[in-house]
C-alpha positions in Angstrom: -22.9 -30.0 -3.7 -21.5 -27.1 -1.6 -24.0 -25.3 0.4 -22.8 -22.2 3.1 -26.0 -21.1 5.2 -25.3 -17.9 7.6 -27.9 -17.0 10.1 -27.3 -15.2 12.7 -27.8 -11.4 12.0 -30.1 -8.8 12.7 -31.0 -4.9 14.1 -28.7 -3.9 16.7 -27.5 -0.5 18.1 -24.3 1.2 18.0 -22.2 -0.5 20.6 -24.0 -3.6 20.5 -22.8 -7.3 19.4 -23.8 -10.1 17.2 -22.9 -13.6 16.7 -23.1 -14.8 12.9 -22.9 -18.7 12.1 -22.4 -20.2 8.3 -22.9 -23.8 8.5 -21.2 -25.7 5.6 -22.1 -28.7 3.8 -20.5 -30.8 0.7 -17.1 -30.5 1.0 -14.4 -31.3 3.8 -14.4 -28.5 5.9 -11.8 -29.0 8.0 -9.2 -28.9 5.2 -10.4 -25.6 3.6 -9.9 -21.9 4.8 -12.6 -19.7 5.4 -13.7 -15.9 5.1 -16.2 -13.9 6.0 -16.9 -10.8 3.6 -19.5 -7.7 3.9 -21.1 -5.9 1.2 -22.6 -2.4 2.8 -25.1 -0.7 0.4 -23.8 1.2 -2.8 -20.2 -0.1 -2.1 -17.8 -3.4 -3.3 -17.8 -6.6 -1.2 -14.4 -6.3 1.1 -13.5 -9.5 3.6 -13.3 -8.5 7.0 -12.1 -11.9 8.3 -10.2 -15.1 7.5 -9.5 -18.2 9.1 -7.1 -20.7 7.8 -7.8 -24.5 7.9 -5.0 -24.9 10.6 -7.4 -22.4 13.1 -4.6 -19.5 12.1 -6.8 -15.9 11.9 -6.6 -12.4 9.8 -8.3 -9.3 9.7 -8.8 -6.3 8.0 -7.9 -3.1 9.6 -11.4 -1.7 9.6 -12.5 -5.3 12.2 -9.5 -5.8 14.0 -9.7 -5.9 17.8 -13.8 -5.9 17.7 -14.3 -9.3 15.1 -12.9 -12.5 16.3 -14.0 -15.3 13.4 -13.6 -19.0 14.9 -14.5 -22.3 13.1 -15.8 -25.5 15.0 -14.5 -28.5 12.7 -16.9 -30.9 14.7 -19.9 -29.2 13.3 -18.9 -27.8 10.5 -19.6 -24.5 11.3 -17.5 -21.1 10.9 -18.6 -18.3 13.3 -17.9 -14.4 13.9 -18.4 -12.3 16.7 -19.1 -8.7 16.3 -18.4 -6.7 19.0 -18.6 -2.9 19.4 -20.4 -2.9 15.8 -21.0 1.0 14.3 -23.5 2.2 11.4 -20.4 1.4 9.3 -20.6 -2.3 9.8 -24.2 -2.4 8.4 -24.5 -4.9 5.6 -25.1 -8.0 3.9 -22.5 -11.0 5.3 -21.1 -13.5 3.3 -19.2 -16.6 4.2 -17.2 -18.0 1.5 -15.1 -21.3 1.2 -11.3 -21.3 0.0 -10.3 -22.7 -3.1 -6.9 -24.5 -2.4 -7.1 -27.4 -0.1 -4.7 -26.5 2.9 -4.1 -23.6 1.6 -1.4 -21.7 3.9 -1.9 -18.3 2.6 -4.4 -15.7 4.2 -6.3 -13.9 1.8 -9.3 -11.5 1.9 -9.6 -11.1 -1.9 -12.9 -12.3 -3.4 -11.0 -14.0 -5.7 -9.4 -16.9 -3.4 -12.7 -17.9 -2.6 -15.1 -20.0 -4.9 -18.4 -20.9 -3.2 -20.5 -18.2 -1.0 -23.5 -18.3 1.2 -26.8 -16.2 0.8 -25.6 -13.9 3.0 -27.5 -12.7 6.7 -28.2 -9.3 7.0 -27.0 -7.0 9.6 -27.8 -3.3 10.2 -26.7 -1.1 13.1 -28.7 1.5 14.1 -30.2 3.9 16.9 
């Protein structure tokens, strides 16, 4: 069965960086895009990131120029780097698996995505 494990998150202060990982299992990974959503406390679950199965990225506005999201096909594994995080990055992240095998199309919308990890914490703070 699908499995998507993140790890990878943590306390870090304004201006700091972290490096999330989502290791995927139970499906071919190299021929699926992948996303990486946030879900900050009180609000709706927005992607910040997506990474077609051809290595192609997108971005939300609110990321762009301090997330990069990369995916290493060898290992199965779909990373971001947070750079420059503020308080309004804090939140639970999600990786989630396309559902259309070689799927051209960037999307961000919840919908286009079928299976999701458990989701890795991260809060910024002072």
């Amino acid at each position: 069965q699908v499995q998507l494990v993140e790890s990878g998150g943590g306390l870090v202060q304004p201006g700091g960086s972290l490096r999330l990982s989502c290791t995927a299992s139970g499906f071919t990974f190299d021929n699926f895009n992948m996303a990486w959503f946030r879900q900050a406390p009180g609000k709706e679950r927005e992607g910040t990131s997506c990474v077609t199965w051809l290595g192609s990225t997108s971005y939300a506005h609110s990321v762009k120029g301090r997330f990069t999201i990369s995916r290493d096909n060898a290992k199965n594994t779909l990373y971001l780097q947070l750079n420059s995080l503020a308080t309004a990055d804090t939140g639970i992240y999600y990786c989630a698996k396309g559902k259309r095998w070689r799927s051209d199309t960037y999307s961000l919308a919840a919908s286009d995505f079928d299976y999701w990890g458990q989701g890795t914490q991260v809060t910024v703070s002072s």
